[in-house]
C-alpha positions in Angstrom: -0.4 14.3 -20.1 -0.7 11.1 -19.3 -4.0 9.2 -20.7 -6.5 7.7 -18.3 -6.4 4.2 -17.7 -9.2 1.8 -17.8 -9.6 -1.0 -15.7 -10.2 -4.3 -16.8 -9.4 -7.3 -14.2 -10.7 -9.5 -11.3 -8.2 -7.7 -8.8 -9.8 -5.0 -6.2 -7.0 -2.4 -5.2 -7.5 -0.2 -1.9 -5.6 2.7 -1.1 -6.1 4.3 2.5 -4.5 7.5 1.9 -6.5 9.5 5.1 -3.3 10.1 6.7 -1.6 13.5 7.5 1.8 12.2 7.5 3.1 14.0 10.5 6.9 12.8 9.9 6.7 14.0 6.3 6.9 17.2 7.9 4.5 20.6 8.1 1.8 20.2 4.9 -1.3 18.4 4.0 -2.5 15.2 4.3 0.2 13.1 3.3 -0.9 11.6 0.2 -1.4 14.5 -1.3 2.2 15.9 -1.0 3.6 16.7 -4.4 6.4 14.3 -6.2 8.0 15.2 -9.3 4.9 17.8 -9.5 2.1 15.4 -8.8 0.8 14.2 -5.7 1.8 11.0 -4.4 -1.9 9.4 -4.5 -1.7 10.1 -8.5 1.3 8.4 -8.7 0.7 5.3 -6.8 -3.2 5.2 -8.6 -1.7 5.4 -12.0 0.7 2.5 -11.3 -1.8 0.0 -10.2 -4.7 0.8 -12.2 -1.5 0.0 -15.3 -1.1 -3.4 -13.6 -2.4 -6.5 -15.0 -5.8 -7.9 -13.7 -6.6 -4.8 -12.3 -10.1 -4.4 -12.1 -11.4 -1.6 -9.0 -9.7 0.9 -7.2 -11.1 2.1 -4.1 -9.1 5.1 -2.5 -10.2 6.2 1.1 -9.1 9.6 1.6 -9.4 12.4 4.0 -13.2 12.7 4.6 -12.7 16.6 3.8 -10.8 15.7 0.8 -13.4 13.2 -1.2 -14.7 15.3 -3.7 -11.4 17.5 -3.9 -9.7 13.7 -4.4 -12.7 12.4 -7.2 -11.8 15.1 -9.1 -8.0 14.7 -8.6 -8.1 10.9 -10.0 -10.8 11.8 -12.8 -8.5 11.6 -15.5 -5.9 9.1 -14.0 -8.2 6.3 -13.7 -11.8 5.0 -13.0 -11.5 5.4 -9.0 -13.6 4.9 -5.7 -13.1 7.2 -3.3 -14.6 7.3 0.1 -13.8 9.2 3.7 -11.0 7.2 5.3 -11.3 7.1 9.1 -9.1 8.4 12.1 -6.4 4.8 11.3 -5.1 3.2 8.5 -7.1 0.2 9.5 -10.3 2.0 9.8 -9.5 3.7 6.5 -8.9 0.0 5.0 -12.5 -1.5 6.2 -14.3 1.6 4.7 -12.4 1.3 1.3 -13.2 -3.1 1.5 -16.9 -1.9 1.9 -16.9 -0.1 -1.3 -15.4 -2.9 -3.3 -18.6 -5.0 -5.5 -19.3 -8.2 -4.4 -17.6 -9.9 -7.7 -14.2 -9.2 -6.6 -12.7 -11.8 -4.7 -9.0 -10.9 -4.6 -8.2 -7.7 -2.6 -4.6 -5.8 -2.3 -3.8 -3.5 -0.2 -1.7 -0.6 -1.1 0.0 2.6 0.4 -0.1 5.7 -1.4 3.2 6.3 -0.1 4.9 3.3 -2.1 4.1 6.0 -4.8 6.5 4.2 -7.3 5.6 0.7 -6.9 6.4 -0.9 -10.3 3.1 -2.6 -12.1 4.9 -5.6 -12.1 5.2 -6.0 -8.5 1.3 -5.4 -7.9 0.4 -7.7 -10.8 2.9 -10.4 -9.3 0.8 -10.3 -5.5 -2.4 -10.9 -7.2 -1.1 -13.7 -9.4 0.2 -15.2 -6.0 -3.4 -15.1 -4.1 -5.0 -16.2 -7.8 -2.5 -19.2 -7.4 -4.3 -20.0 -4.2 -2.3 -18.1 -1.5 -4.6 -16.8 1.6 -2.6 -14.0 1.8 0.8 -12.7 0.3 3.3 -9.8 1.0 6.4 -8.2 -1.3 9.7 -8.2 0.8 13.1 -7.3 0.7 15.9 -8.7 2.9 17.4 -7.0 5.7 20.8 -5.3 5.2 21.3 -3.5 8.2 22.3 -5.2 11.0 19.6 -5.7 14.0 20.0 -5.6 17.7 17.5 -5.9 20.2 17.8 -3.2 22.7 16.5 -2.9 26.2 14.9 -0.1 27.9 18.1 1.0 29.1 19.8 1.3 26.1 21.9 -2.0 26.4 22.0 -4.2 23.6 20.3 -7.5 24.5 21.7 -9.4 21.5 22.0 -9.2 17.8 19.0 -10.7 15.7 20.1 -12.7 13.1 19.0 -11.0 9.8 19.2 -13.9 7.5 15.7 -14.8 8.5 14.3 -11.2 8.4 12.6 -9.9 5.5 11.4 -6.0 5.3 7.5 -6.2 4.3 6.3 -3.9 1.1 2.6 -3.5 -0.5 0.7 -4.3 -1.9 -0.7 -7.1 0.3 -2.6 -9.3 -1.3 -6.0 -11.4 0.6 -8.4 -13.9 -0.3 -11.6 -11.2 0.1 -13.0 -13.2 2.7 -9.5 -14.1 4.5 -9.4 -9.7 4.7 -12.7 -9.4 5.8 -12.7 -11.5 8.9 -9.4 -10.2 10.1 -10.7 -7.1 10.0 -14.4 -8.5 11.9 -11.8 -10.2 14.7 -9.4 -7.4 15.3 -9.6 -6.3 18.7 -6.4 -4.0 18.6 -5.0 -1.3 15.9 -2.8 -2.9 13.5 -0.8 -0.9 11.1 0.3 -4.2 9.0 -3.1 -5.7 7.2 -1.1 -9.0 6.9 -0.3 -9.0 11.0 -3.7 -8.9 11.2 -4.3 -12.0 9.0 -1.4 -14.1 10.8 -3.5 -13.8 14.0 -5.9 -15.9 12.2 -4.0 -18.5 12.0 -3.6 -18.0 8.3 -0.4 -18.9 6.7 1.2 -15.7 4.6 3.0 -16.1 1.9 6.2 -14.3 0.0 7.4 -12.9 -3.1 10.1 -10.5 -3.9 9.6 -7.0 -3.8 11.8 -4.5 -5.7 13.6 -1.2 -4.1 11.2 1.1 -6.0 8.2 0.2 -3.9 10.1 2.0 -1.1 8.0 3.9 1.7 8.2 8.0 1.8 7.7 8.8 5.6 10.5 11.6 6.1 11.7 14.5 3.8 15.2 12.6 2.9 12.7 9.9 1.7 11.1 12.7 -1.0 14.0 13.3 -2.1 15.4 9.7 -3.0 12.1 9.1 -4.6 12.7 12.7 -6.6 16.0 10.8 -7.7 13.7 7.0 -8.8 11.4 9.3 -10.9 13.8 11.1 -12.3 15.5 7.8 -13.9 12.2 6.3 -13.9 11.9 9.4 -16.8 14.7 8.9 -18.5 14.0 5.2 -19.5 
């Protein structure tokens, strides 16, 4: 068994992981679907509490799910948990109000990226510790894109050289976070859309194919595949 980690860092981590995760398929909340044997919260807690400067986690998760959650992360690491709300954004604002005062550098993470390499969480926070407002992990596009009308007809092809698929963790300035949250007036899935309408520049830094989103069941399994390897290393 994998010993707990302690936390030791100026870097506050949330974790909304409320959500039932309806295109995962039939099951529980989605956070809590298994991977490799171990839900999906365990494995993206462990990797971020192992990353560098990390100092909090705060996991909001489904509000009939706290205590059965606490007791999940007890031995994984030292973790916040508090009831997420009915969105990802709500569950985000409850899990910033948990965070002490003293932390002043805030990433926000999925508990879907369940494999998100250390590496990749520490670099974020090293970017918004370097003075960034707000930074993201991205990939480029390899697909190509079209824009589509209504009616099915392809308006025109985007060009993907200037398109860049967004990862988490996002990393925030604490007080850049908090008023994007205190002006948002619609629901935003994307904490760093929120941030842009602020007028805040984001920055970018590479993000690696590990950090890759499960939504569907063909996602499950490639992530059953990246554990395995990640095993075998």
């Amino acid at each position: 068994m994998t010993a707990r980690l302690d936390l030791r860092g100026d870097v506050a981590v949330l974790v909304p992981a409320a959500g039932m995760g309806v295109r995962l398929g039939p099951g529980g909340p989605k956070a809590l679907r298994l991977l490799g044997g171990q839900p999906l919260l365990v494995h993206a807690v462990r990797r971020v509490a192992a990353a560098a400067g990390v100092g909090c986690v705060v996991v909001a998760a489904p509000p009939a799910e706290v205590d059965a959650v606490r007791a999940l992360l007890a031995g994984v690491a030292p973790a916040t948990v508090v009831a997420g709300g009915d969105t990802r954004q709500a569950s985000v604002a409850a899990a910033l109000a948990a965070v002490p005062a003293n932390f002043e550098i805030i990433l926000v993470h999925d508990a879907a990226r369940a494999l998100t390499p250390p590496e990749q969480v520490a670099q974020v926070a090293e970017a918004v510790r370097a003075g960034h407002d707000a930074v993201i992990p991205v990939l480029p596009v390899v697909d190509t894109i079209k824009e589509v009308a209504a009616s099915g007809a392809v308006v025109g092809t985007v060009d993907r050289s200037v398109l860049r698929a967004v990862q988490t963790p996002q990393g925030f300035r604490r007080e850049v976070l908090a008023a994007a949250h205190a002006a948002a007036v619609d629901e935003h899935t994307d904490d760093a859309g929120m941030v842009e309408k602020l007028g805040v520049t984001v920055y970018c830094v590479p993000g690696d194919e590990a950090a890759m989103k499960i939504t569907r069941p063909v996602d499950l399994v490639i992530a059953e595949a990246l554990l395995a390897r990640t095993l075998r290393t």
